[in-house]
Chimera marker file (.cmm) of the C-alpha trace (Angstrom):
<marker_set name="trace">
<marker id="1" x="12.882" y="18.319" z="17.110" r="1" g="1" b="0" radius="0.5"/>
<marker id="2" x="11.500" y="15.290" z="18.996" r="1" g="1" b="0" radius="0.5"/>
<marker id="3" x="14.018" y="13.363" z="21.755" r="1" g="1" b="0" radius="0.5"/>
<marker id="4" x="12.428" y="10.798" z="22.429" r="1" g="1" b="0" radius="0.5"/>
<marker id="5" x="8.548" y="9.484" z="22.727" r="1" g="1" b="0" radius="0.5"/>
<marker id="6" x="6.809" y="7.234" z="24.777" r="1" g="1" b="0" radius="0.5"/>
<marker id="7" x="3.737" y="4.775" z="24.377" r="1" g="1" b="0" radius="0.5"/>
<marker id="8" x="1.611" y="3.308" z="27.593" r="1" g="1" b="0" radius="0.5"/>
<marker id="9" x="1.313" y="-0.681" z="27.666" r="1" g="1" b="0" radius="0.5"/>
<marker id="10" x="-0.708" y="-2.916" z="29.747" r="1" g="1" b="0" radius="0.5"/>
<marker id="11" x="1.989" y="-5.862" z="29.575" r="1" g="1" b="0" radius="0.5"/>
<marker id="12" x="5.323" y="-4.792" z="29.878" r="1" g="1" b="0" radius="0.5"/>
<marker id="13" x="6.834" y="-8.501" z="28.496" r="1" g="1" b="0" radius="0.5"/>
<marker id="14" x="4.422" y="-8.916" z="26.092" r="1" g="1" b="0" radius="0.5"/>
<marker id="15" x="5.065" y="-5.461" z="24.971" r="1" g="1" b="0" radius="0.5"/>
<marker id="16" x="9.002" y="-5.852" z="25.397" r="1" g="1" b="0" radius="0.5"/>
<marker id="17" x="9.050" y="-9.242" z="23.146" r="1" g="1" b="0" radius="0.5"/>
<marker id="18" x="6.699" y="-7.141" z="20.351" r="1" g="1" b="0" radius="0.5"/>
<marker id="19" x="9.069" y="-3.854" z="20.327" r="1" g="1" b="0" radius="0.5"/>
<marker id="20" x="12.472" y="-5.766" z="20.432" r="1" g="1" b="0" radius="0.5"/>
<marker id="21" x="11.704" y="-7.761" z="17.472" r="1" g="1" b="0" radius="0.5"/>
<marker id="22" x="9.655" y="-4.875" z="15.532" r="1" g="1" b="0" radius="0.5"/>
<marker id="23" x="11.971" y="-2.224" z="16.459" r="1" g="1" b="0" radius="0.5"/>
<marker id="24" x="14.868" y="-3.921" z="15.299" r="1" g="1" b="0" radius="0.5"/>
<marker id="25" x="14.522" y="-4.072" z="11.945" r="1" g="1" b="0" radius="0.5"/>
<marker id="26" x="14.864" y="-0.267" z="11.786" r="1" g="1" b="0" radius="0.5"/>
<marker id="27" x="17.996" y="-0.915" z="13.960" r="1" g="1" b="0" radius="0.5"/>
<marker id="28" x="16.959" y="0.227" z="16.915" r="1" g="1" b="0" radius="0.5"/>
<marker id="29" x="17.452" y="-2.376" z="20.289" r="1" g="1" b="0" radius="0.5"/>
<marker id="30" x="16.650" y="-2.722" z="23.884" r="1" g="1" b="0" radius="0.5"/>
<marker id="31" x="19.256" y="-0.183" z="25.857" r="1" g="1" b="0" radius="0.5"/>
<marker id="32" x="17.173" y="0.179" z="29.296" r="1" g="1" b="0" radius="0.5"/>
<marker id="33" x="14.951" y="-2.045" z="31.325" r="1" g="1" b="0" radius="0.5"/>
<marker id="34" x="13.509" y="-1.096" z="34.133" r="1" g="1" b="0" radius="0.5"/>
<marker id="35" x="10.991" y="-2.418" z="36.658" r="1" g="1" b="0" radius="0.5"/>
<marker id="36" x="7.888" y="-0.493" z="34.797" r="1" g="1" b="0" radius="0.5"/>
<marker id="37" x="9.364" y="0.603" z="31.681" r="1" g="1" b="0" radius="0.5"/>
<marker id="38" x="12.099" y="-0.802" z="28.587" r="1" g="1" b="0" radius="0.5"/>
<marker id="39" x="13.560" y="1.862" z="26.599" r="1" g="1" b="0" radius="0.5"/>
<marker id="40" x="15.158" y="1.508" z="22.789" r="1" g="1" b="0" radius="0.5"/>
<marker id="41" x="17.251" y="3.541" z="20.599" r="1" g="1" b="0" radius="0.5"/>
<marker id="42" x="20.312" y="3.574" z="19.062" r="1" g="1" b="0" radius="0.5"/>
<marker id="43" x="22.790" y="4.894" z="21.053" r="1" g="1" b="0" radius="0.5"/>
<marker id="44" x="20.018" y="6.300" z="24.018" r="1" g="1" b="0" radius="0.5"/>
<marker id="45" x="16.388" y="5.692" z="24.877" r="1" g="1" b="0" radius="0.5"/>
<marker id="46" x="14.316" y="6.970" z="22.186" r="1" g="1" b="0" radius="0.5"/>
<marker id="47" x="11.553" y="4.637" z="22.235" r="1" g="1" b="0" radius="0.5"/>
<marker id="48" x="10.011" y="4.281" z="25.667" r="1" g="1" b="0" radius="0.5"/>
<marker id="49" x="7.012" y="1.710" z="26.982" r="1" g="1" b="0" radius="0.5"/>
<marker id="50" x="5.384" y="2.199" z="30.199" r="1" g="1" b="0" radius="0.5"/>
<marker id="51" x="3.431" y="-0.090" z="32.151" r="1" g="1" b="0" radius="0.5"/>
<marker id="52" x="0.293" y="1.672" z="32.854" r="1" g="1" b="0" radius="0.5"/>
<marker id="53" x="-2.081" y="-0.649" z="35.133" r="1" g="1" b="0" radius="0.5"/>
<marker id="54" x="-5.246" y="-1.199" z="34.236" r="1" g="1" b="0" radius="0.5"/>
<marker id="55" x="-4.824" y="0.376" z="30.965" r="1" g="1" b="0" radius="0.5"/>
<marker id="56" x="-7.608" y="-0.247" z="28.574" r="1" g="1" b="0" radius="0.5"/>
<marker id="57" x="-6.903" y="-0.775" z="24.674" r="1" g="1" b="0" radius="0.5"/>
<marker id="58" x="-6.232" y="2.466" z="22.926" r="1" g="1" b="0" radius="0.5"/>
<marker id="59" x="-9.264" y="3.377" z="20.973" r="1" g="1" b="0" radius="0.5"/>
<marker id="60" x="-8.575" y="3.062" z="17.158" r="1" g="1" b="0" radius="0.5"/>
<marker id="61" x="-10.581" y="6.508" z="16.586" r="1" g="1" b="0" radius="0.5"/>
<marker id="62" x="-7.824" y="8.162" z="19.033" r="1" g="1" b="0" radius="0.5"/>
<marker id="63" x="-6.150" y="9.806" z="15.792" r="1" g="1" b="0" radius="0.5"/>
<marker id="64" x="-2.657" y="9.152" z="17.116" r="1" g="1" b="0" radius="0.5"/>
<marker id="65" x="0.227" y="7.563" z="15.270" r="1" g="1" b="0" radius="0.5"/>
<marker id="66" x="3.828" y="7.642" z="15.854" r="1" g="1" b="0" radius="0.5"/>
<marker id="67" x="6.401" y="7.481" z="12.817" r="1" g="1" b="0" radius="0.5"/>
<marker id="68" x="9.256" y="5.963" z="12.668" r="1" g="1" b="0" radius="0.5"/>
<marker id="69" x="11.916" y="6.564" z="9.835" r="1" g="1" b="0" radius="0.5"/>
<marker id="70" x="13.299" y="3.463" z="8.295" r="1" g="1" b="0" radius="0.5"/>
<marker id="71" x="16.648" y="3.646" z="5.730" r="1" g="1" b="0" radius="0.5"/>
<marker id="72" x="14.936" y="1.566" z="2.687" r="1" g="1" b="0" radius="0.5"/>
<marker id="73" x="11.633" y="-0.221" z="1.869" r="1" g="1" b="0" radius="0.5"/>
<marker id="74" x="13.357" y="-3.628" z="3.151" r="1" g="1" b="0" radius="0.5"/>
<marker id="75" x="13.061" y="-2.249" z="6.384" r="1" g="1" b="0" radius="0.5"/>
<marker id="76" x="9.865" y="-1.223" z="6.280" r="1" g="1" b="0" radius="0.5"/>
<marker id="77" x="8.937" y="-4.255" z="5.081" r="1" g="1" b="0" radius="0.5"/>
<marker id="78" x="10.358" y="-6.242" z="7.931" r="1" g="1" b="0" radius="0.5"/>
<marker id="79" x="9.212" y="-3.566" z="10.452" r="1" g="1" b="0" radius="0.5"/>
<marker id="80" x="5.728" y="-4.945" z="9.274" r="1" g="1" b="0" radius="0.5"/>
<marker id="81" x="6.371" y="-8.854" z="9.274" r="1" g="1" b="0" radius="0.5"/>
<marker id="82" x="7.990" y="-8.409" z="13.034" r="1" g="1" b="0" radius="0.5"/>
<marker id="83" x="4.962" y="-7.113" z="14.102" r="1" g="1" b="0" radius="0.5"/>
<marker id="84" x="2.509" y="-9.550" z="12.918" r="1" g="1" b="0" radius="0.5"/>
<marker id="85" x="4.452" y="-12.037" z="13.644" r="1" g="1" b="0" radius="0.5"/>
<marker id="86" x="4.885" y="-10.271" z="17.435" r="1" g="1" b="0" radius="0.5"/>
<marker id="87" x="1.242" y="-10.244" z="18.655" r="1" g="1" b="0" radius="0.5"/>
<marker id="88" x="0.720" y="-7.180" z="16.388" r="1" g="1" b="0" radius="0.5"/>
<marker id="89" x="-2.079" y="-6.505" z="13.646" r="1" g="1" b="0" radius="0.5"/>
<marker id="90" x="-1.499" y="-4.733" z="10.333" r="1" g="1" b="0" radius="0.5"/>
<marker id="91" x="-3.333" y="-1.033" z="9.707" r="1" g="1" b="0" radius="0.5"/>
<marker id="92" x="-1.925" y="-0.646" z="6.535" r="1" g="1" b="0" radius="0.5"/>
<marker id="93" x="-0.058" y="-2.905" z="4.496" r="1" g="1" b="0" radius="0.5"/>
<marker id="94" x="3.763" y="-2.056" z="3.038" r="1" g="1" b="0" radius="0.5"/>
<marker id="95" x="3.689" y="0.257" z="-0.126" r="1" g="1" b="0" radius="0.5"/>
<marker id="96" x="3.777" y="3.145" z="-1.769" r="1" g="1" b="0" radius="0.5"/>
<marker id="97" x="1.748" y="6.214" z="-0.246" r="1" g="1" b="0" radius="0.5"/>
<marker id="98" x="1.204" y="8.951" z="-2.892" r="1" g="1" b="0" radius="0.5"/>
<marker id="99" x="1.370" y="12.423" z="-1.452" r="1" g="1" b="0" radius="0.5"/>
<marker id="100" x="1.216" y="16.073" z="-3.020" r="1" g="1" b="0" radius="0.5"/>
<marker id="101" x="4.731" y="16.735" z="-2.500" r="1" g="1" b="0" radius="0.5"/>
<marker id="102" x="6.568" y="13.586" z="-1.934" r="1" g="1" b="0" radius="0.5"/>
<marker id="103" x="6.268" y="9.976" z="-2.717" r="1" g="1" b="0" radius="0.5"/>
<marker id="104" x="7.045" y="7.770" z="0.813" r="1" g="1" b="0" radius="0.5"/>
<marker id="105" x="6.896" y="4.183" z="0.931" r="1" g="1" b="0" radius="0.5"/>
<marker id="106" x="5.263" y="3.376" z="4.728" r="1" g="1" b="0" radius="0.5"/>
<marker id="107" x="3.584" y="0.473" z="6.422" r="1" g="1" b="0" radius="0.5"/>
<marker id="108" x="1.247" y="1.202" z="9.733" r="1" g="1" b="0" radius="0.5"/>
<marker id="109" x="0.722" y="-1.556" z="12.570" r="1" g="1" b="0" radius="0.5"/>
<marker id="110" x="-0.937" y="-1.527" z="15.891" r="1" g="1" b="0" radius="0.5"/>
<marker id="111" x="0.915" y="-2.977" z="18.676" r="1" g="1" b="0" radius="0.5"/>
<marker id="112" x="-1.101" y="-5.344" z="20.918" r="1" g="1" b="0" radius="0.5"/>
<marker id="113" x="-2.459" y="-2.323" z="22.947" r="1" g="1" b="0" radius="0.5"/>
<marker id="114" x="-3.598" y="-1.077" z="20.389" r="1" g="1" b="0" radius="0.5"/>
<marker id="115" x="-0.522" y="1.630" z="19.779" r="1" g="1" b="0" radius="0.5"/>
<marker id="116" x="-0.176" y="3.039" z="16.066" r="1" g="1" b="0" radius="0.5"/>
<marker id="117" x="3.204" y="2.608" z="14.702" r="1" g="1" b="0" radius="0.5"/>
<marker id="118" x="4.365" y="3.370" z="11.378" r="1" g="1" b="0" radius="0.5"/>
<marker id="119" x="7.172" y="2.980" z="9.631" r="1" g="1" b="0" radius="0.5"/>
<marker id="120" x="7.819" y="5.240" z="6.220" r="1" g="1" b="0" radius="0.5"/>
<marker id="121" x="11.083" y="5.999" z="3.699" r="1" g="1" b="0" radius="0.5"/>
<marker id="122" x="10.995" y="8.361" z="1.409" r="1" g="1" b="0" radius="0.5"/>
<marker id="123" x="11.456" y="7.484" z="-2.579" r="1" g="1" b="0" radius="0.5"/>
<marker id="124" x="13.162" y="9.068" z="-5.002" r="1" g="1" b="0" radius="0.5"/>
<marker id="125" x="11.910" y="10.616" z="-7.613" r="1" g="1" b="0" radius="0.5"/>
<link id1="1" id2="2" r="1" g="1" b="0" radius="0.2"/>
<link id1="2" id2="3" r="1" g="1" b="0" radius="0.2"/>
<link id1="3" id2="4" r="1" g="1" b="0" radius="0.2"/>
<link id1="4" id2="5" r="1" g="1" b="0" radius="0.2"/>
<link id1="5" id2="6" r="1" g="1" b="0" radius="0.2"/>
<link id1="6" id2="7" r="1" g="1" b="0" radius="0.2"/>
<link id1="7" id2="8" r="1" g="1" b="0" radius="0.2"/>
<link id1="8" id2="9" r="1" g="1" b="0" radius="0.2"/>
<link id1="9" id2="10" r="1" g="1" b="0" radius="0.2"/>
<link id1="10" id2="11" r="1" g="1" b="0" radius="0.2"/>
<link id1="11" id2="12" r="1" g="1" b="0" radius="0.2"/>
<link id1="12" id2="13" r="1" g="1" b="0" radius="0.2"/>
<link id1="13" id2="14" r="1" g="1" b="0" radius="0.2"/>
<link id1="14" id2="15" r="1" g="1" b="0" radius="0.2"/>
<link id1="15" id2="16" r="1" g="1" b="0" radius="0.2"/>
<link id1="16" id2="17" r="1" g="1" b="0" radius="0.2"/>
<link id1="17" id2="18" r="1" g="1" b="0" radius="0.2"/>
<link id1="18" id2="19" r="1" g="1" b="0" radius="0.2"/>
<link id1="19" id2="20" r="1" g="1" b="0" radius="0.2"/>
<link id1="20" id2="21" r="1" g="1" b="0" radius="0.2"/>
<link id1="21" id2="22" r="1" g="1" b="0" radius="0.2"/>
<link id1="22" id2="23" r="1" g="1" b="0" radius="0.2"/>
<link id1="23" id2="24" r="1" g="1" b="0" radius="0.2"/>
<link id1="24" id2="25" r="1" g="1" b="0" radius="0.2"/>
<link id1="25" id2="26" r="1" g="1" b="0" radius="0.2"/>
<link id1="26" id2="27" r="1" g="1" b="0" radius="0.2"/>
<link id1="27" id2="28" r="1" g="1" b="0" radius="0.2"/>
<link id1="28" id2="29" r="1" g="1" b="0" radius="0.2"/>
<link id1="29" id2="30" r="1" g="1" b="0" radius="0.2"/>
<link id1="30" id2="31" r="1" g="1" b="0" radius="0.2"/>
<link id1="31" id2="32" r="1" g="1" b="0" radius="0.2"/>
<link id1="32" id2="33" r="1" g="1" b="0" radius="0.2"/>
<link id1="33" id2="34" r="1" g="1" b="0" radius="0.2"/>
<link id1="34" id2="35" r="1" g="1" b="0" radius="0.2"/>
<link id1="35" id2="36" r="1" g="1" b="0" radius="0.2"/>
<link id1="36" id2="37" r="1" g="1" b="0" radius="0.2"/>
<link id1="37" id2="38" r="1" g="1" b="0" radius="0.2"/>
<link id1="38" id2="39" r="1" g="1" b="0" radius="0.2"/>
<link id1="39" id2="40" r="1" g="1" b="0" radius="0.2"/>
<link id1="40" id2="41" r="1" g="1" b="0" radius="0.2"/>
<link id1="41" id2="42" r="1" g="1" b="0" radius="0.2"/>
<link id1="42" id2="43" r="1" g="1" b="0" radius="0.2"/>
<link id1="43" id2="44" r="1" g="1" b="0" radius="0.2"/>
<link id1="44" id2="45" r="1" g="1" b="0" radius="0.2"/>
<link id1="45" id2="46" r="1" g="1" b="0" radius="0.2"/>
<link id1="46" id2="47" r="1" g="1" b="0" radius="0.2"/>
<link id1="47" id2="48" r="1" g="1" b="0" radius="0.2"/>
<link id1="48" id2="49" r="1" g="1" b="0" radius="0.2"/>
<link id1="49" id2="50" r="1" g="1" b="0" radius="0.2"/>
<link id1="50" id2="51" r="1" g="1" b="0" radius="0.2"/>
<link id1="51" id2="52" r="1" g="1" b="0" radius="0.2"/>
<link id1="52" id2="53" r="1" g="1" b="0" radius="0.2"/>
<link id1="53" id2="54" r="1" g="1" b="0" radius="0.2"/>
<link id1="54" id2="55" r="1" g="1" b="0" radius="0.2"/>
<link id1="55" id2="56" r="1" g="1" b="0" radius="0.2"/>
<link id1="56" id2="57" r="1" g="1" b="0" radius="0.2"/>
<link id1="57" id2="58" r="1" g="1" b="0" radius="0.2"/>
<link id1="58" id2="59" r="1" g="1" b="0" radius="0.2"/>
<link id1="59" id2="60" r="1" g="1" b="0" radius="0.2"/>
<link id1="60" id2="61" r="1" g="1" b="0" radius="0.2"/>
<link id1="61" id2="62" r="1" g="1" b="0" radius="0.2"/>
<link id1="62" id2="63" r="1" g="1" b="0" radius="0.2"/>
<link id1="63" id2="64" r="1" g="1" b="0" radius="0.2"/>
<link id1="64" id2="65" r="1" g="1" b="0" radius="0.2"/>
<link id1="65" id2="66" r="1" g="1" b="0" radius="0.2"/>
<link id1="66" id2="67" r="1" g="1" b="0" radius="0.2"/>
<link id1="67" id2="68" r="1" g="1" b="0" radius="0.2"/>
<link id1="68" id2="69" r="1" g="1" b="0" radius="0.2"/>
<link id1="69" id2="70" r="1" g="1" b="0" radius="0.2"/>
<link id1="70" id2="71" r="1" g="1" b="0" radius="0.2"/>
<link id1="71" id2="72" r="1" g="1" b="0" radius="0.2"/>
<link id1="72" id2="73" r="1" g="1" b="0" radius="0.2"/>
<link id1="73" id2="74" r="1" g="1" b="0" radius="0.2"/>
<link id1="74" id2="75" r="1" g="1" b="0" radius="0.2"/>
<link id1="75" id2="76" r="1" g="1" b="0" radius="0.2"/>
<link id1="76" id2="77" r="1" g="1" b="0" radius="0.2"/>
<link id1="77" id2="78" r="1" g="1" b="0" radius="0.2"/>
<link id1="78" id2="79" r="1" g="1" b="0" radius="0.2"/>
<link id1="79" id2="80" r="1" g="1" b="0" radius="0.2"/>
<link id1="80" id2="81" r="1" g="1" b="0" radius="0.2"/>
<link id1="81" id2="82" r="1" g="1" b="0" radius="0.2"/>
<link id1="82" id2="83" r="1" g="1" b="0" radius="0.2"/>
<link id1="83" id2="84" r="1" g="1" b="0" radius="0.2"/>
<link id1="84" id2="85" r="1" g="1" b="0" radius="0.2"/>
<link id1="85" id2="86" r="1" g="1" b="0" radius="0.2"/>
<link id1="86" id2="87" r="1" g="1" b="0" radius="0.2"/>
<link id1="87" id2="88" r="1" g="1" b="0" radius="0.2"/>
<link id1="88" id2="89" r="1" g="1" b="0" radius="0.2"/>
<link id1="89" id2="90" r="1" g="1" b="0" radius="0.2"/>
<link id1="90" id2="91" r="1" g="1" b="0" radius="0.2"/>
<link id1="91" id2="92" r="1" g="1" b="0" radius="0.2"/>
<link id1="92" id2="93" r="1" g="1" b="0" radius="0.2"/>
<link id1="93" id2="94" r="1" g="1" b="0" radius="0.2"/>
<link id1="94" id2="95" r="1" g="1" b="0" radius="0.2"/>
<link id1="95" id2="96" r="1" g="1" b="0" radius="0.2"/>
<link id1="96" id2="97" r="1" g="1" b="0" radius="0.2"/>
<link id1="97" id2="98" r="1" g="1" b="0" radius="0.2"/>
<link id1="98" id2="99" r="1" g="1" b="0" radius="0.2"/>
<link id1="99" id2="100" r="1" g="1" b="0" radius="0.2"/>
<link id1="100" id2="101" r="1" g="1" b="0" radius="0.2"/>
<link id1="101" id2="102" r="1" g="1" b="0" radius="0.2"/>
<link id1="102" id2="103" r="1" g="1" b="0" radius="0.2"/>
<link id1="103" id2="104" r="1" g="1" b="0" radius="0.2"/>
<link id1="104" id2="105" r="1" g="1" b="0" radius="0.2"/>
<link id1="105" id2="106" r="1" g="1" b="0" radius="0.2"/>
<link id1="106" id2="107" r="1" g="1" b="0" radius="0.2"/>
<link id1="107" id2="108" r="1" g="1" b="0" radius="0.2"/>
<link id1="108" id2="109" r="1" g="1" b="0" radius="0.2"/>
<link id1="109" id2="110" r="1" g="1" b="0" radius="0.2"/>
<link id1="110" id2="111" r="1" g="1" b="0" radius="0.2"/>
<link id1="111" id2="112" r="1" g="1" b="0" radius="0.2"/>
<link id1="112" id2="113" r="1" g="1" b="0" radius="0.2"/>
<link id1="113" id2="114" r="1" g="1" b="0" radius="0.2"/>
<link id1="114" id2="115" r="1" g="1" b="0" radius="0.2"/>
<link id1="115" id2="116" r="1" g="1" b="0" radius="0.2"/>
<link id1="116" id2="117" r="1" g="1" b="0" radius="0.2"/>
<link id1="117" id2="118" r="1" g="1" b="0" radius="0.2"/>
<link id1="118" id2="119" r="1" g="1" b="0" radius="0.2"/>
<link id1="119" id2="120" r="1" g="1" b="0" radius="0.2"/>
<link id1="120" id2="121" r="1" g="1" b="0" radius="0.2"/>
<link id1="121" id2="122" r="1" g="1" b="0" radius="0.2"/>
<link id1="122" id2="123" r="1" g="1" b="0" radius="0.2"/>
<link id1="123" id2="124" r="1" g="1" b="0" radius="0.2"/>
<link id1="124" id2="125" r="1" g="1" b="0" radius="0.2"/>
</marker_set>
């Protein structure tokens, strides 16, 4: 349904060094740079920052989160580790999230704009 998404950044490099190394441990690397924005995916862009100048941190009450679909709970797990170890901050540690009608094992960080990320697999039953 979705193509591809995009997330505003104040510091493109900073942001660049964060993404590349938390975005590829779901196996997804850097396949466009441009002057103002870096784009990753798989075989196309499907990640996108933007320099936005002047862009203040985005507001943890904001609501939004993007998801990201990782293979197993190893990669979730390193999705999280990259990103602390990036600049980012943890918003919800790696495990299991019980739901009403599926089990999903997920981890949520915040890039260092302040960006919600999450990561998530699905369990069997």
């Amino acid at each position: 349904m979705i193509d591809h998404i995009s997330v505003g950044v104040s510091d493109l490099e900073r942001a660049a060094s964060f993404y590349e190394a938390t975005l590829a441990a779901l196996g997804l690397t850097r396949v466009v740079t441009r002057p103002r924005t870096v784009g990753f995916g798989k075989a196309y862009p499907e990640f996108w920052i933007n320099l936005r100048d002047g862009m203040p941190r985005v507001a943890s009450s904001s609501g939004v989160h993007i998801c990201l679909r990782a293979k197993t709970t190893s990669e979730v797990d390193a999705f999280h580790a990259a990103a602390l170890a990036t600049g980012g901050a943890s918003d919800g540690a790696p495990g299991i999230r019980p739901h009403d009608r599926v089990r999903y094992y997920a981890a949520f960080v915040t890039d260092p704009d302040g960006n919600r990320i999450e990561a998530v697999t699905f369990l069997e039953e």
